[in-house]
N, C-alpha and C positions, 0 to 999 in steps of 0.2 A: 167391856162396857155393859152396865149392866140397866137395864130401859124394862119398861110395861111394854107386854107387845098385848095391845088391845086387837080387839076382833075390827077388820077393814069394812069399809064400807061397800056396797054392790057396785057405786062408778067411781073411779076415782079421777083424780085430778094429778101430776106432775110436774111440778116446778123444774127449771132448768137448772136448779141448784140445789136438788133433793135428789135422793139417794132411798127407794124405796126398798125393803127386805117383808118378804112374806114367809110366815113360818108356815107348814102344813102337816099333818098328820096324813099317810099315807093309808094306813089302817081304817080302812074303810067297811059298810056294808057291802050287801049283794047288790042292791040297786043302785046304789051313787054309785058305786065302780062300773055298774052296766052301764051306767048313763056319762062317767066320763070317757069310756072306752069307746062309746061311739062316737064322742067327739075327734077320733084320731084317723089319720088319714090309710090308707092300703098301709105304702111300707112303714108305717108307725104299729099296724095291726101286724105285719109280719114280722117285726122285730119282736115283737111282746112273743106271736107265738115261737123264737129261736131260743127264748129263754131255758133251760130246765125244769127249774122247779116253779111251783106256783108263787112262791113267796116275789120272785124277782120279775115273775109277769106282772103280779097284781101292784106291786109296788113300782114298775115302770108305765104302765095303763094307767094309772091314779096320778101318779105325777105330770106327764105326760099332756093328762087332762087337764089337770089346773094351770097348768102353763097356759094354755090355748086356753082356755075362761080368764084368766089374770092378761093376757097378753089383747084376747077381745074386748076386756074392759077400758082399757088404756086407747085402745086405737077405735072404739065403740062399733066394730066389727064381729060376726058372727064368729065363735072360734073352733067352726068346721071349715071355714072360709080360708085361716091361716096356712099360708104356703111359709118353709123354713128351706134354709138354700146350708151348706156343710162348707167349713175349711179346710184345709188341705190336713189340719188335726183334727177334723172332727166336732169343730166346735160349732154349735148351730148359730146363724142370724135370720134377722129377716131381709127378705129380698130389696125392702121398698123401705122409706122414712128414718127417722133419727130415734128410736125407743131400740138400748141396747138391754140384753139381758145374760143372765148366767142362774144355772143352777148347780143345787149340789144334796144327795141324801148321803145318812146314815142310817142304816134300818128303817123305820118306819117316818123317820120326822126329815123332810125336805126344807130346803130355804131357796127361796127365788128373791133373783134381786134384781133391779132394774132402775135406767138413769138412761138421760137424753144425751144425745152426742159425745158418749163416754164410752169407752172400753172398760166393763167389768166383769168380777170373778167374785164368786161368792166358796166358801168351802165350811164342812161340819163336818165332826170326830163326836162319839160317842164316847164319853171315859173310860177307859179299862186299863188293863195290865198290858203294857207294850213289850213285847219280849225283845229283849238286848236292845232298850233304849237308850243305852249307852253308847254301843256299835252303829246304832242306826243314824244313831244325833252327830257323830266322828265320821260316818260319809258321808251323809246328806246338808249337813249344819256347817256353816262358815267358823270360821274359829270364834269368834265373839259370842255367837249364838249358843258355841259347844259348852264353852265356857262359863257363859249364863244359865245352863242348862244343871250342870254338872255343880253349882256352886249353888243352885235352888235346895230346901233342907229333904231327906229323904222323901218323905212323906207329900212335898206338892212335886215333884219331878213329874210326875205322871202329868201333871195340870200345862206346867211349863213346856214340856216336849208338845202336848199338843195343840199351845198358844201359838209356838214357832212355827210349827207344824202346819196348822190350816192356816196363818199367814201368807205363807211361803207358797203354799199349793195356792191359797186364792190368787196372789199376785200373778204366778205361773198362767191360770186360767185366765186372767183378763188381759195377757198378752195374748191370748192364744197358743200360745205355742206347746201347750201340753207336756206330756214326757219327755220332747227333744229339749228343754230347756235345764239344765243341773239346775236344782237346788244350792249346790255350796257358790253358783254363780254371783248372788246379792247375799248380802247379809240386812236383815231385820233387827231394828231395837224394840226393844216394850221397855220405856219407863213407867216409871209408879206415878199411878195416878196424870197421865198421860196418853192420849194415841198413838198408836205405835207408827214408828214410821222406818224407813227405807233406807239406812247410812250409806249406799253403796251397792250399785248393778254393774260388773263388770262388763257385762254383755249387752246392755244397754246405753247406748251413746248418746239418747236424747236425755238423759238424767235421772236418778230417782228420787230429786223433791217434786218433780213433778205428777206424783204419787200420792193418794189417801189411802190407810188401812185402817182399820176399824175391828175390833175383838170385841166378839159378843155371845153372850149366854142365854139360847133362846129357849133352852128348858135347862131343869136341874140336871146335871150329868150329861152335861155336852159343849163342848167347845167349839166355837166358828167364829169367821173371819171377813173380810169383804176387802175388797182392793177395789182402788177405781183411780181412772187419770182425771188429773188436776186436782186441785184445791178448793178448800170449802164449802165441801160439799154441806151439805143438812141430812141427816139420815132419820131416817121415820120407818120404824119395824111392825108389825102387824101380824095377827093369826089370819089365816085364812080360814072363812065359816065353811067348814065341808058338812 
């Protein structure tokens, strides 16, 4: 899908039938990053320092922070204030209300995405050269997917792998269930000129039309996805002004 992501506004508003994606630039100065980093709580500051290198501090501190400003906006709450409570994968919520959220980077450009009394998953790949995306798309890809993958012409294989690709991972994320969930468990379609949608969750017994996906390109040279439960959603994407 390809949409304007305009710059958002300072409050926002959320429909219960909207589907919000904010894009961020992670690459920050010295001073917005001093000033998002203070918005994080102890173990969110002791997590930044377990990092190695600077690069995964300053890029977990920046994002970090705009989630707590993006997530204060929505709930018109200070976002030094925000308490986040863990799953048993890892995944964060909030302790209290109905704003569910998910994020996801690649390098420098994050996507946060958020919807009311929904489970969602947001995911973004960078373009590159995927070594043995062939091998990788024959374990992780259901036969349909491989097949669709492998019959793409040389030359977009790279695009297609990772259309499936951050699908599959977002959907994974907005169940929560992170790495314990296979991949070749569902299979994904992407029609042309189409949203892609869900033919099939083995491992899901409530069904998967009850499912939205969404493939979107928030800058040139990156691929991302969005999964969220039920239908009809409205999706509205945005830059965030850092």
């Amino acid at each position: 899908m390809t949409l304007p992501w305009p710059s958002g506004p300072h409050q926002m508003r959320l429909a219960k039938d909207e589907i919000h994606i904010w894009s961020a630039d992670l690459d920050l100065n010295a001073s917005r990053l001093e000033f998002l980093s203070g918005l994080l709580s102890a173990d969110e500051q002791d997590r930044a320092g377990r990092f190695r290198f600077w690069r995964d501090q300053r890029r977990y501190m920046a994002g970090r922070g705009i989630l707590r400003l993006l997530i204060g906006r929505y709930h018109s709450v200070g976002p030094k204030a925000i308490k986040f409570l863990y799953s048993k994968y890892g995944k964060p919520y909030l302790p209290a209300g109905n704003l569910k959220f998910n994020v996801a980077h690649c390098q420098d450009l994050a996507l946060f995405g958020f919807c009311f009394n929904a489970d969602i998953g947001v995911d973004v790949e960078c373009i590159r050269t995927i070594q043995d995306a062939p091998g990788i798309a024959s374990r992780f890809f259901s036969p349909g997917e491989n097949e669709a993958f492998l019959a793409a012409p040389v030359e977009r294989q790279t695009e297609v792998f990772l259309s499936y690709w951050t699908l599959k991972e977002a959907y994974v994320k907005a169940l929560g269930l992170g790495l314990s969930y296979p991949l070749d468990n569902f299979e994904v379609s992407i029609p042309e000129n189409e949203e892609p949608l869900i033919l099939a969750d083995h491992g899901n017994n409530e069904g998967a039309a009850n499912w939205s996906l969404f493939s979107l390109s928030p800058q040139p040279g990156c691929a991302a996805a969005v999964a969220a439960h039920g239908n009809n959603w409205r999706l509205i994407v945005q830059k965030f002004a850092s």
